[in-house]
N, CA, C, O and CB atoms as a CASP TS submission, in Angstrom:
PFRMAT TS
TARGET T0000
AUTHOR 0000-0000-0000
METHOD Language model
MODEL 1
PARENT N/A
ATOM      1  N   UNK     1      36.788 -13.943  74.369  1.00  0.00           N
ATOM      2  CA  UNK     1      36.759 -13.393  73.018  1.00  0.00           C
ATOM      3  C   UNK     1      35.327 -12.988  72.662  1.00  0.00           C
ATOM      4  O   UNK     1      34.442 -13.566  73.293  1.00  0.00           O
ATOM      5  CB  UNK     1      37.312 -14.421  71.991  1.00  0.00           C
ATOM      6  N   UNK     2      35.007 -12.184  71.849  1.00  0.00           N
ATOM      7  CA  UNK     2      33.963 -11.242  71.821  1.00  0.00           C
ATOM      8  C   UNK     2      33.624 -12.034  70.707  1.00  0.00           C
ATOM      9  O   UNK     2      34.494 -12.414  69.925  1.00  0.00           O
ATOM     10  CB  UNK     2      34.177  -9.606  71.739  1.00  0.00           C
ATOM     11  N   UNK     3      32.033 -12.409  70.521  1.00  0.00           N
ATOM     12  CA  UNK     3      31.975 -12.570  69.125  1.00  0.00           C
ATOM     13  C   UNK     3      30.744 -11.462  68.903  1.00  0.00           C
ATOM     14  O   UNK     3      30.283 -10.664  69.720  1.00  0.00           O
ATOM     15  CB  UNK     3      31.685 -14.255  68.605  1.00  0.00           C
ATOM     16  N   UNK     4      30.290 -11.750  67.186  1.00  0.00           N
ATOM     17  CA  UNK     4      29.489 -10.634  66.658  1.00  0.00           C
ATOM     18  C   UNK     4      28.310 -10.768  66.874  1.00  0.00           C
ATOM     19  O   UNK     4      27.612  -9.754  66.849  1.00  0.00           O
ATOM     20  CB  UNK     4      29.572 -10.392  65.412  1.00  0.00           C
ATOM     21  N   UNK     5      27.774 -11.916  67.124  1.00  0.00           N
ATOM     22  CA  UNK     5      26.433 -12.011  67.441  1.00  0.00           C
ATOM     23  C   UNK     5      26.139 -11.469  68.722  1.00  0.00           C
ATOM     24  O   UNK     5      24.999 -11.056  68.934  1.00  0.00           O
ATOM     25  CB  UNK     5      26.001 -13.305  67.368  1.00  0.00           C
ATOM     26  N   UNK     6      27.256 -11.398  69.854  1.00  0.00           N
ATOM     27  CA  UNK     6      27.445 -10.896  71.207  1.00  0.00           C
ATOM     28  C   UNK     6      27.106 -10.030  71.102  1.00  0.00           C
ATOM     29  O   UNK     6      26.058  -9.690  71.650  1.00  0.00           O
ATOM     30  CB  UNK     6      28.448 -10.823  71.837  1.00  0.00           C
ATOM     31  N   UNK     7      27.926  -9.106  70.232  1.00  0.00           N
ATOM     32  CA  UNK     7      28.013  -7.662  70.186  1.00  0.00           C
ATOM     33  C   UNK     7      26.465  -6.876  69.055  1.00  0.00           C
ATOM     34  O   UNK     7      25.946  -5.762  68.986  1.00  0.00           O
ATOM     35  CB  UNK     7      29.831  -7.366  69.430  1.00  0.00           C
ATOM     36  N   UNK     8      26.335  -7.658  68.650  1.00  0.00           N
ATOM     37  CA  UNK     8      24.829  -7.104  68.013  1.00  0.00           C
ATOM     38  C   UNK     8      23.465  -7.327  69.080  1.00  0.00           C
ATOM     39  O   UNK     8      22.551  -6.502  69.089  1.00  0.00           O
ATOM     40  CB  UNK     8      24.449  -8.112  66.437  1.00  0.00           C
ATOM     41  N   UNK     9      23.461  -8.409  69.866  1.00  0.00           N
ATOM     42  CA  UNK     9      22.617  -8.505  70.944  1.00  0.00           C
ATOM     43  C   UNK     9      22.599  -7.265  71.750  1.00  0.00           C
ATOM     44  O   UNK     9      21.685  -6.443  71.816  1.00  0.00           O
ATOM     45  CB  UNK     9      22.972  -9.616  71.731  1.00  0.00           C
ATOM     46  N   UNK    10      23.997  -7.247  72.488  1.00  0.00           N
ATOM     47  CA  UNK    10      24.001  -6.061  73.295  1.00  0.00           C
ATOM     48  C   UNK    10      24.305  -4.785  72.625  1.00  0.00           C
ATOM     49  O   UNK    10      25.268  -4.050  72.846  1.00  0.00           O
ATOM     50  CB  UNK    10      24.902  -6.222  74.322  1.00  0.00           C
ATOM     51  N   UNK    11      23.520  -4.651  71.928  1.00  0.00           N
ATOM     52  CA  UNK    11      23.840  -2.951  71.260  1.00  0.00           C
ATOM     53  C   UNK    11      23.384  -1.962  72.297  1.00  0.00           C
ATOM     54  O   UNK    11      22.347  -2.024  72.957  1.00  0.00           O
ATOM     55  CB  UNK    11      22.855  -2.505  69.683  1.00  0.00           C
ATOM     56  N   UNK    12      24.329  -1.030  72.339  1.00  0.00           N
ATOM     57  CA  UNK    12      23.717  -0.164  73.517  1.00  0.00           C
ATOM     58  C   UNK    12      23.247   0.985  73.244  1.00  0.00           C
ATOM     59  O   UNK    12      23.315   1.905  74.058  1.00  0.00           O
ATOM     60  CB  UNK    12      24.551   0.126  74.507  1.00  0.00           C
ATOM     61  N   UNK    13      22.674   1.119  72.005  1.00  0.00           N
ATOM     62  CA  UNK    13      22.320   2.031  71.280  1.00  0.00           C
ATOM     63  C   UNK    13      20.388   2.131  71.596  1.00  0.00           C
ATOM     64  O   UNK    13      19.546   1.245  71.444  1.00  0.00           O
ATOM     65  CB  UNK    13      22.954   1.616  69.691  1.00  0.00           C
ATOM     66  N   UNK    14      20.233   3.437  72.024  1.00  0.00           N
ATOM     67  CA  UNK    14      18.699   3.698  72.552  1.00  0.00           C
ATOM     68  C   UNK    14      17.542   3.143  72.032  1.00  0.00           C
ATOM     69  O   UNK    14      16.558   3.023  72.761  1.00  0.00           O
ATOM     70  CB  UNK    14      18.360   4.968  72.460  1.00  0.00           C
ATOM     71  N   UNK    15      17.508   2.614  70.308  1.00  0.00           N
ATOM     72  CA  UNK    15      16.350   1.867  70.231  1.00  0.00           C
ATOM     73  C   UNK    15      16.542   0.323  70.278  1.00  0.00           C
ATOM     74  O   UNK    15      15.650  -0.505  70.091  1.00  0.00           O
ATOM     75  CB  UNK    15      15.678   2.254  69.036  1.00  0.00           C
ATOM     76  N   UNK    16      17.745   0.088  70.535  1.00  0.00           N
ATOM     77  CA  UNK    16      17.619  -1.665  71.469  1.00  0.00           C
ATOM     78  C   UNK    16      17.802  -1.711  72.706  1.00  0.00           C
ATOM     79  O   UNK    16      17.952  -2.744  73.358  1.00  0.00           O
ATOM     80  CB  UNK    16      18.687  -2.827  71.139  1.00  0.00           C
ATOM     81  N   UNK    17      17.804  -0.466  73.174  1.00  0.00           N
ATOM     82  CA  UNK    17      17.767  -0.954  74.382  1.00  0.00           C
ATOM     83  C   UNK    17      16.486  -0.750  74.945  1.00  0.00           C
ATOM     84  O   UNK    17      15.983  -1.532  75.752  1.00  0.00           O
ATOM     85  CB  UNK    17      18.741  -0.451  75.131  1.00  0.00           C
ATOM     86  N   UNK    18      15.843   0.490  74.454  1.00  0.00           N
ATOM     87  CA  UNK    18      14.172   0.457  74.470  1.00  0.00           C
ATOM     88  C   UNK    18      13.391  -0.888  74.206  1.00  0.00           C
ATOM     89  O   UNK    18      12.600  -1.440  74.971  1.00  0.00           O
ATOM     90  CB  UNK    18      13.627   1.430  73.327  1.00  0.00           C
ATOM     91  N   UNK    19      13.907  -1.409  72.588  1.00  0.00           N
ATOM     92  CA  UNK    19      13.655  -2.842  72.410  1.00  0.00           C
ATOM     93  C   UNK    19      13.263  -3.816  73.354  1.00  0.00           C
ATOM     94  O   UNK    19      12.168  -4.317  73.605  1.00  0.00           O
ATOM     95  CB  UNK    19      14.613  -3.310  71.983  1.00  0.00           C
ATOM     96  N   UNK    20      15.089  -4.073  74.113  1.00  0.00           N
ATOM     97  CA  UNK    20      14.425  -4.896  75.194  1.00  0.00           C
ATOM     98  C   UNK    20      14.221  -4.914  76.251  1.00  0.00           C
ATOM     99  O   UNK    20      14.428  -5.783  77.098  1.00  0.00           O
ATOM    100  CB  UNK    20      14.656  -5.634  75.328  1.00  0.00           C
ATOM    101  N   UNK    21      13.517  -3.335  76.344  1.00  0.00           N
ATOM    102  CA  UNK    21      12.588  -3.372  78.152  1.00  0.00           C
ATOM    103  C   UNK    21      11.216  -3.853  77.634  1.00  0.00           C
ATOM    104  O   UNK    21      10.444  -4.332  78.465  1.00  0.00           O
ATOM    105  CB  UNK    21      12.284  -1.409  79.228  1.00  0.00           C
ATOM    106  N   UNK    22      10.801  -3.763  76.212  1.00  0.00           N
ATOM    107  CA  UNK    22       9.874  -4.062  75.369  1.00  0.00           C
ATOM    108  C   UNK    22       9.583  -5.676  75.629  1.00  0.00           C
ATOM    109  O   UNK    22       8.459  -6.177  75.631  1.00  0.00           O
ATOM    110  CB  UNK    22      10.343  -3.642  73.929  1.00  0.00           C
ATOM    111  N   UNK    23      10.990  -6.479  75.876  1.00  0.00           N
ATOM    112  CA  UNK    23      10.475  -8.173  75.626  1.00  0.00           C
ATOM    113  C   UNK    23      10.460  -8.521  76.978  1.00  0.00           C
ATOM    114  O   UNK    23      10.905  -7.801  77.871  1.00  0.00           O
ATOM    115  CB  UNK    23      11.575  -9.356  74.664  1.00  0.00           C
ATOM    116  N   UNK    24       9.961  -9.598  77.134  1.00  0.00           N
ATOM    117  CA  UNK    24      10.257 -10.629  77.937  1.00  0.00           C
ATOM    118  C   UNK    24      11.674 -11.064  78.297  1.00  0.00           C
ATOM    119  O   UNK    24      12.562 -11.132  77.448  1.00  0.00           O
ATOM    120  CB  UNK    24       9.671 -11.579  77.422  1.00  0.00           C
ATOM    121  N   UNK    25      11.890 -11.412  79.823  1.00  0.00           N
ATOM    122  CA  UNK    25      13.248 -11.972  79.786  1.00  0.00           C
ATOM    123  C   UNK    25      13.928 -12.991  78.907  1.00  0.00           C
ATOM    124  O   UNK    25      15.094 -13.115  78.535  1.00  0.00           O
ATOM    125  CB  UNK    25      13.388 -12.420  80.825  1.00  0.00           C
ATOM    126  N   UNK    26      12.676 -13.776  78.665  1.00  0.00           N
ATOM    127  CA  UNK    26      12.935 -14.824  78.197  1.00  0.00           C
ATOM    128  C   UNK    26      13.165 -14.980  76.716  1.00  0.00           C
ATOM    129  O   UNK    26      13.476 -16.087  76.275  1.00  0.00           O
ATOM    130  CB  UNK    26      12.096 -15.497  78.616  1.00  0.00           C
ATOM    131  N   UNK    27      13.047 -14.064  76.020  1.00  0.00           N
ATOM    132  CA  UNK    27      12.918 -13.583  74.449  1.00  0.00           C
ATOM    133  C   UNK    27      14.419 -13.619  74.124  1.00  0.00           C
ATOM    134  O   UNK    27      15.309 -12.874  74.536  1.00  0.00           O
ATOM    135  CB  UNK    27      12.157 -11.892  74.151  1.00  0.00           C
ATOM    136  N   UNK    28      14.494 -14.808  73.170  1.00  0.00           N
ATOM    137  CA  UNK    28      16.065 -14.997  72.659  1.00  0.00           C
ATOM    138  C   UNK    28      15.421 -14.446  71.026  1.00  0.00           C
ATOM    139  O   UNK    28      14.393 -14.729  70.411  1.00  0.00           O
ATOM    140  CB  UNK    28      16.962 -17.089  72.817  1.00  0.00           C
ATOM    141  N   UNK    29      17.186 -13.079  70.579  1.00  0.00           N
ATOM    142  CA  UNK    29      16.333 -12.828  69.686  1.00  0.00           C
ATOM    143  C   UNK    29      17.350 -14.177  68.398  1.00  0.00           C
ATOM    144  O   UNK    29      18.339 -14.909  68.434  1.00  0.00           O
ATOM    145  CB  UNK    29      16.188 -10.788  69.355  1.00  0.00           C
ATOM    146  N   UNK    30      16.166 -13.746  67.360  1.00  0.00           N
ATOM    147  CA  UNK    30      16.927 -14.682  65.706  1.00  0.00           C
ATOM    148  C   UNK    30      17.349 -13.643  64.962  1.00  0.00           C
ATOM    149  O   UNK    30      16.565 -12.827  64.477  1.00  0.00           O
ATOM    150  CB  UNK    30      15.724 -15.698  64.479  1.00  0.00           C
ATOM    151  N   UNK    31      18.977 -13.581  64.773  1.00  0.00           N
ATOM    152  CA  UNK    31      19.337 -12.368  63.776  1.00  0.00           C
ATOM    153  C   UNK    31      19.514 -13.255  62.586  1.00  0.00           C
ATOM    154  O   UNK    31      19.716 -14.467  62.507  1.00  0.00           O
ATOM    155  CB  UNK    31      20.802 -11.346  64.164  1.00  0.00           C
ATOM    156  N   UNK    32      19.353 -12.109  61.478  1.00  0.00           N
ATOM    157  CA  UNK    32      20.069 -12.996  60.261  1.00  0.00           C
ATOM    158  C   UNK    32      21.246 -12.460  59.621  1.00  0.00           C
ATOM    159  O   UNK    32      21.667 -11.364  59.991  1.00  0.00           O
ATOM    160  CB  UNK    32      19.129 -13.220  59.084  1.00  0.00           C
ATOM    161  N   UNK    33      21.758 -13.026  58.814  1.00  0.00           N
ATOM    162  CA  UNK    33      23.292 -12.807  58.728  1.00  0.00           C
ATOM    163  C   UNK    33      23.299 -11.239  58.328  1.00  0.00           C
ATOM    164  O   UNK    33      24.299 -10.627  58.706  1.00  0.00           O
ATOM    165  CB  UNK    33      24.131 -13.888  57.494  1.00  0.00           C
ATOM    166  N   UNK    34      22.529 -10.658  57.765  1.00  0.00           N
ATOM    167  CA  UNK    34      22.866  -9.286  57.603  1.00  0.00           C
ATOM    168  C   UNK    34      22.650  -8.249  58.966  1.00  0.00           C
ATOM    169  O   UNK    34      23.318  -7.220  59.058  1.00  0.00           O
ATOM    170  CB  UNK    34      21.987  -8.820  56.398  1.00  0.00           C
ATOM    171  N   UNK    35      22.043  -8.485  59.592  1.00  0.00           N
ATOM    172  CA  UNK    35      22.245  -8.395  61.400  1.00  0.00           C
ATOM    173  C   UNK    35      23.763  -8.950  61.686  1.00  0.00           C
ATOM    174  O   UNK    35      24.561  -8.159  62.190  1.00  0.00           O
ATOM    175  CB  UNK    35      20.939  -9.609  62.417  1.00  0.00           C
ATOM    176  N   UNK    36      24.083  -9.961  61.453  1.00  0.00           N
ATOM    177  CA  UNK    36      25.436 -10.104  62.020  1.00  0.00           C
ATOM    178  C   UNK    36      26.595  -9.944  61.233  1.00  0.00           C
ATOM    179  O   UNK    36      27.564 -10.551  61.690  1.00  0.00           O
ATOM    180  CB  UNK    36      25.565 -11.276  62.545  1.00  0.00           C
ATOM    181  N   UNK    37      26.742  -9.489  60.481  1.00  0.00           N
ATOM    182  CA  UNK    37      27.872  -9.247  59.174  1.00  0.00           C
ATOM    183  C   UNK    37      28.325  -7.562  59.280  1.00  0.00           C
ATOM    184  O   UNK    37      27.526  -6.699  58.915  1.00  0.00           O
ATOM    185  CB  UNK    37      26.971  -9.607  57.328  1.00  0.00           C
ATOM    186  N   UNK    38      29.660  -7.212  59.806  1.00  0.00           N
ATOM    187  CA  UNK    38      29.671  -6.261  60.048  1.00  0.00           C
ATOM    188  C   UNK    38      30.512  -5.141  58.734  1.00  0.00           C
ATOM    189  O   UNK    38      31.731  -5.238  58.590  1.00  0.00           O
ATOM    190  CB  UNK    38      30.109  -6.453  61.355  1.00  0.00           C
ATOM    191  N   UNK    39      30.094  -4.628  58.294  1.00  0.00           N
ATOM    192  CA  UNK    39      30.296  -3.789  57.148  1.00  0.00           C
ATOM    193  C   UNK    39      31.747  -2.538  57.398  1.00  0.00           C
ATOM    194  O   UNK    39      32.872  -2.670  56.916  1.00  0.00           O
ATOM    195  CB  UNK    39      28.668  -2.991  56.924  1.00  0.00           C
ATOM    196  N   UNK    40      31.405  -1.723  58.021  1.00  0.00           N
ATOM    197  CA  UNK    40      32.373  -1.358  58.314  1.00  0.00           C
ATOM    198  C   UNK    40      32.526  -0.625  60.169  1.00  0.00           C
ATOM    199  O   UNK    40      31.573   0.025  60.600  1.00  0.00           O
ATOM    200  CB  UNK    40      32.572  -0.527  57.097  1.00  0.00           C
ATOM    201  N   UNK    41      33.871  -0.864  61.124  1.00  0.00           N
ATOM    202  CA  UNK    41      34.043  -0.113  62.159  1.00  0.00           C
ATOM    203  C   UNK    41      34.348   1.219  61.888  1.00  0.00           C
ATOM    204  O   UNK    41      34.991   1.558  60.894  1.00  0.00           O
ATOM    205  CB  UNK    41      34.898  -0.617  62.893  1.00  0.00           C
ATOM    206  N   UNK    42      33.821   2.160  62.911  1.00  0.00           N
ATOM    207  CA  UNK    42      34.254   4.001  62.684  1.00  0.00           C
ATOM    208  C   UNK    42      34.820   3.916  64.004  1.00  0.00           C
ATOM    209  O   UNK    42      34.179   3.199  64.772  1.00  0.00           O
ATOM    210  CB  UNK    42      32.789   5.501  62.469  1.00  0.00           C
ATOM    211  N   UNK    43      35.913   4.492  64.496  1.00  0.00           N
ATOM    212  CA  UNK    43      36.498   5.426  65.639  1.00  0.00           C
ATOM    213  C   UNK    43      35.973   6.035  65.751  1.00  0.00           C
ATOM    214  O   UNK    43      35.699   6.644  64.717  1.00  0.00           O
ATOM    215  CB  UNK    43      37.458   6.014  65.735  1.00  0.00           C
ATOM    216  N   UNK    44      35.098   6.664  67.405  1.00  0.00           N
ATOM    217  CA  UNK    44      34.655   7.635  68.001  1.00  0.00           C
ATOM    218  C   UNK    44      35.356   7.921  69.120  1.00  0.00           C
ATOM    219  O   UNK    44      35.410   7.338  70.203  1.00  0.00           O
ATOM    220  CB  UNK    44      33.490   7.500  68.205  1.00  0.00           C
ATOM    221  N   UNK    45      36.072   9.242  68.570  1.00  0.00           N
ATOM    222  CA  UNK    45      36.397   9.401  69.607  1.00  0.00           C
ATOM    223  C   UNK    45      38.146   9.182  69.777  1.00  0.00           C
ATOM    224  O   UNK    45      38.885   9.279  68.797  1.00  0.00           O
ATOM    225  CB  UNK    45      35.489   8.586  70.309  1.00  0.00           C
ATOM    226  N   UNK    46      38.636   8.892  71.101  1.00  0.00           N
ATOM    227  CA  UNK    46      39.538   7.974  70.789  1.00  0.00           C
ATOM    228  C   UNK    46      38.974   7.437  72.374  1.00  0.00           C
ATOM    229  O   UNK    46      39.673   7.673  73.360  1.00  0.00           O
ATOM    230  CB  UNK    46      41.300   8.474  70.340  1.00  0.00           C
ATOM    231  N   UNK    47      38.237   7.026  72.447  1.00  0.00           N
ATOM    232  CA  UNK    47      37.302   6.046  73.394  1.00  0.00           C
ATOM    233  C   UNK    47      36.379   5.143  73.298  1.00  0.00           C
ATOM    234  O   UNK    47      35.810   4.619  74.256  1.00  0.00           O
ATOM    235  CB  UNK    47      36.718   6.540  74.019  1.00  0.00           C
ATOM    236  N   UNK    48      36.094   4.809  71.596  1.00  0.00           N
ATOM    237  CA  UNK    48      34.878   3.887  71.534  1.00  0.00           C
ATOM    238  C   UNK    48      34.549   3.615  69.549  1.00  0.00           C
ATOM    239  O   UNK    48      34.927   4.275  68.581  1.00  0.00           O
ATOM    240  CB  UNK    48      33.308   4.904  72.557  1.00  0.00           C
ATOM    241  N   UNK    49      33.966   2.750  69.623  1.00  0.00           N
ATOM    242  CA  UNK    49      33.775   2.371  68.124  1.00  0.00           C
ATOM    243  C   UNK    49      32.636   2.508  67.885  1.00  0.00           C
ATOM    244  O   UNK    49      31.873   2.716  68.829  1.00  0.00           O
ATOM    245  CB  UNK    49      34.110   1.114  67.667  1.00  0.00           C
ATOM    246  N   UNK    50      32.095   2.433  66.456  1.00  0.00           N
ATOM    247  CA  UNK    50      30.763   2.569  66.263  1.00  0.00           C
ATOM    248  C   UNK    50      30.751   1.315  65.103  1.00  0.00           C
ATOM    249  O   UNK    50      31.512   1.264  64.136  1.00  0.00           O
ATOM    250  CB  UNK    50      30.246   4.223  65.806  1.00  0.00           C
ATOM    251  N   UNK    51      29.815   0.430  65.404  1.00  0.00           N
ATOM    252  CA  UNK    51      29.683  -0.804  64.246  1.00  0.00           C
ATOM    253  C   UNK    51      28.813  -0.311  63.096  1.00  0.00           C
ATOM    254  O   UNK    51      27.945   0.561  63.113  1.00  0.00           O
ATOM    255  CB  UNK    51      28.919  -2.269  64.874  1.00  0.00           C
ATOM    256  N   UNK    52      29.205  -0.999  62.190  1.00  0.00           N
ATOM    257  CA  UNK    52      28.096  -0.472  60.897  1.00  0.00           C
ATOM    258  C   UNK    52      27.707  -2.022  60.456  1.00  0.00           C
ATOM    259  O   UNK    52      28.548  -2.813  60.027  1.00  0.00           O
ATOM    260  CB  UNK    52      28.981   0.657  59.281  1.00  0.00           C
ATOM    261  N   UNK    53      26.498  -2.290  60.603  1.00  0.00           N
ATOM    262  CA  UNK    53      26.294  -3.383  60.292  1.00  0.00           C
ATOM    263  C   UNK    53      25.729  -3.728  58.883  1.00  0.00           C
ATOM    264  O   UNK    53      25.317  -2.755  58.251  1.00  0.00           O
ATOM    265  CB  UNK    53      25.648  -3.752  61.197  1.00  0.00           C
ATOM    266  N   UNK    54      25.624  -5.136  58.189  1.00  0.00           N
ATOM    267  CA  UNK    54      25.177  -4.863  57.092  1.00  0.00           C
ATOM    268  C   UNK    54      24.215  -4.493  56.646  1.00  0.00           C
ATOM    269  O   UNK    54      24.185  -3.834  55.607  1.00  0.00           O
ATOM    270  CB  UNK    54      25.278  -5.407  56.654  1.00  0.00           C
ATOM    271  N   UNK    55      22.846  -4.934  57.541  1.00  0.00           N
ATOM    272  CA  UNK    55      21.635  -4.560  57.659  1.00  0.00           C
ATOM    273  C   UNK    55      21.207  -2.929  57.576  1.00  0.00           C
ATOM    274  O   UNK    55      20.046  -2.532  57.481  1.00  0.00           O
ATOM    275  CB  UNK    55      21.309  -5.141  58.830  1.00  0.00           C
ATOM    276  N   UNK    56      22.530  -1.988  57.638  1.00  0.00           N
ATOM    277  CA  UNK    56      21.974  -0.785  57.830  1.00  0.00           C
ATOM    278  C   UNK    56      22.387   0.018  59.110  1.00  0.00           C
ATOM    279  O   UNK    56      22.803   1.175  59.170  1.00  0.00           O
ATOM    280  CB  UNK    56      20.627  -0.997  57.798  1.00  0.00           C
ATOM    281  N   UNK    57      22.083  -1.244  60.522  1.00  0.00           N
ATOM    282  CA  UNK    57      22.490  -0.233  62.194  1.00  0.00           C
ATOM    283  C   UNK    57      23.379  -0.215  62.390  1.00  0.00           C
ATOM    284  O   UNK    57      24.187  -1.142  62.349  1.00  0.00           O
ATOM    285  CB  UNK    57      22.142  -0.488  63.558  1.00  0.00           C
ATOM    286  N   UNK    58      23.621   1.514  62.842  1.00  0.00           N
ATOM    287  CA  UNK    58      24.772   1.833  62.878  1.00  0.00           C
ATOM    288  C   UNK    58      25.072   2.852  63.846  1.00  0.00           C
ATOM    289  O   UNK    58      26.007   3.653  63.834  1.00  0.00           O
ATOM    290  CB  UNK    58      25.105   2.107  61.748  1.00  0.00           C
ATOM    291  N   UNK    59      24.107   2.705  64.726  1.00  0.00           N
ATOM    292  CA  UNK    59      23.886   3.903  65.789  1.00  0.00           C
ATOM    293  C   UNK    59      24.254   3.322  67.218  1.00  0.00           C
ATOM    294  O   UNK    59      24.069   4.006  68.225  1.00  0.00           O
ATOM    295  CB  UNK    59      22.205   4.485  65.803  1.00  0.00           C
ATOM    296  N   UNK    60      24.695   2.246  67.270  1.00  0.00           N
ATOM    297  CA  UNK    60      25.606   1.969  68.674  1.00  0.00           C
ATOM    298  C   UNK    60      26.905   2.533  68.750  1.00  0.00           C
ATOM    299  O   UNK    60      27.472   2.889  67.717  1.00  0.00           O
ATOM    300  CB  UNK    60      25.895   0.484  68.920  1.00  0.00           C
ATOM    301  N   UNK    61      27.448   2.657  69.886  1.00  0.00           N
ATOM    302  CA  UNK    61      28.335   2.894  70.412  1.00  0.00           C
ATOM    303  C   UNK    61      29.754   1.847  71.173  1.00  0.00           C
ATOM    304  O   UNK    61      29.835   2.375  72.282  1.00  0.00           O
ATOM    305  CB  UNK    61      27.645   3.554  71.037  1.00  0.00           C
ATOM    306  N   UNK    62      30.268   1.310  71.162  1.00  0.00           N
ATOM    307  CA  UNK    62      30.869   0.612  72.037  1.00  0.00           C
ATOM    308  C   UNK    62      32.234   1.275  72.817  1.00  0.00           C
ATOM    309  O   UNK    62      33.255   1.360  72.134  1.00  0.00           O
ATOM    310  CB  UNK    62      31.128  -0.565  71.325  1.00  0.00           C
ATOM    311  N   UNK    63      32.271   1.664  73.981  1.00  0.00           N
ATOM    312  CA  UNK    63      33.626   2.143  74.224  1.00  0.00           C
ATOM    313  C   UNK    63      34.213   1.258  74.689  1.00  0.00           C
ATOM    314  O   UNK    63      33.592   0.326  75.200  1.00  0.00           O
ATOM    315  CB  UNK    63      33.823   3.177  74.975  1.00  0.00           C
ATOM    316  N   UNK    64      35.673   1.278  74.651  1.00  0.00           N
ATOM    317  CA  UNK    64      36.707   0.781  74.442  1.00  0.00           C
ATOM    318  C   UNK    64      36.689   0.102  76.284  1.00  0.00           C
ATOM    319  O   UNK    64      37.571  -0.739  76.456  1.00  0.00           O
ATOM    320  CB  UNK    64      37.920   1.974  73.741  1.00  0.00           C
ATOM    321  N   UNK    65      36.073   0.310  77.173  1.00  0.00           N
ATOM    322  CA  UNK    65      36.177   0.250  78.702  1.00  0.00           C
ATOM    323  C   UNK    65      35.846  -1.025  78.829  1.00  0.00           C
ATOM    324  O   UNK    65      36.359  -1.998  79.382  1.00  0.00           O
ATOM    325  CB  UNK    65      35.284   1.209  79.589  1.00  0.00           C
ATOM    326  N   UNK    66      34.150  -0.680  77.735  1.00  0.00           N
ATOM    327  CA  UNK    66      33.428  -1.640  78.419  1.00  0.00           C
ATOM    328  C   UNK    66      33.690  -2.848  77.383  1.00  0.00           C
ATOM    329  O   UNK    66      32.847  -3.742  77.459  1.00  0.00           O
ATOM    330  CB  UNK    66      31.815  -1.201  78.712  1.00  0.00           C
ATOM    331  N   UNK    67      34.564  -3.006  76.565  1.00  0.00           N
ATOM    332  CA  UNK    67      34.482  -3.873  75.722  1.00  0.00           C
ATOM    333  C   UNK    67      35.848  -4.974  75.828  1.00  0.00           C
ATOM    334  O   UNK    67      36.019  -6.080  75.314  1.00  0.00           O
ATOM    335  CB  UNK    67      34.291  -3.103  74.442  1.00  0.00           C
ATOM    336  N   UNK    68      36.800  -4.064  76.814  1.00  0.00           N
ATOM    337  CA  UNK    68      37.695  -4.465  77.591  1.00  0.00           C
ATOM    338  C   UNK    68      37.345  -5.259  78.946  1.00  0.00           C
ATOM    339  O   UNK    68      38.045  -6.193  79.337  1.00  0.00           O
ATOM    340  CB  UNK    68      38.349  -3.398  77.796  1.00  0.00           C
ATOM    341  N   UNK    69      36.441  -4.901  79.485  1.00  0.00           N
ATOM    342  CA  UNK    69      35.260  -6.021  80.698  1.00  0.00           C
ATOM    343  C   UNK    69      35.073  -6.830  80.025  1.00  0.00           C
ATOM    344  O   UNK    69      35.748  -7.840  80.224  1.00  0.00           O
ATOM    345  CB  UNK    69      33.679  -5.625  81.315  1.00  0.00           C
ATOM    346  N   UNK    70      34.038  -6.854  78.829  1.00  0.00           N
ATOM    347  CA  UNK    70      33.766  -7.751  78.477  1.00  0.00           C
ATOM    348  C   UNK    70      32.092  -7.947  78.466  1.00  0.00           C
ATOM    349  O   UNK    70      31.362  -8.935  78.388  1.00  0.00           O
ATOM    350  CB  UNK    70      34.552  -8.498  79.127  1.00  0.00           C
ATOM    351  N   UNK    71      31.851  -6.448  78.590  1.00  0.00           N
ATOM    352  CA  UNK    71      30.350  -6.235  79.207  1.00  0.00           C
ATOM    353  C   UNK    71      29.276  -6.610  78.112  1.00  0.00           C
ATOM    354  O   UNK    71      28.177  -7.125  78.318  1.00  0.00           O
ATOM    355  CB  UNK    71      30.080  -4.567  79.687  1.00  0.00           C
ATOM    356  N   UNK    72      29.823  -6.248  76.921  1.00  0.00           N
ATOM    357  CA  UNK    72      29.133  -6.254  75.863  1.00  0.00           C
ATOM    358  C   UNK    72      28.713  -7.815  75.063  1.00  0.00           C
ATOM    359  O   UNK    72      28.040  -7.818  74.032  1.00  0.00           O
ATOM    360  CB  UNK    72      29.926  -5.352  75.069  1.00  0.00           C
TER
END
């Protein structure tokens, strides 16, 4: 089961993932609840979702493939 803090870590959206070539392996990040409180989901597509978080980010992507792996 997927939870939200999962899915806000691995955002696969270009400035976190820039982010974390930026840290250390070892860099656990601290979200706060408006980082993890998700505001509203959009359909993209009919292959993938886009989270809107409360904080504002809203520029990830998740498709439906990889969220079915479990990659995210």
């Amino acid at each position: 089961m997927l939870q939200l803090a999962n899915l806000r870590k691995s955002c696969p959206c270009a400035n976190c993932l820039a982010d974390k070539l930026n840290k250390p392996a070892t860099y656990i990040p601290l979200l706060s609840s408006a980082q993890l409180t998700l505001r509203d989901i959009k359909m993209v597509g009919n292959y993938a979702i886009q989270l809107v978080w409360q904080d504002g980010h809203e520029t990830g992507i998740y498709t439906f493939d990889k969220l079915k792996e479990g990659k995210y």
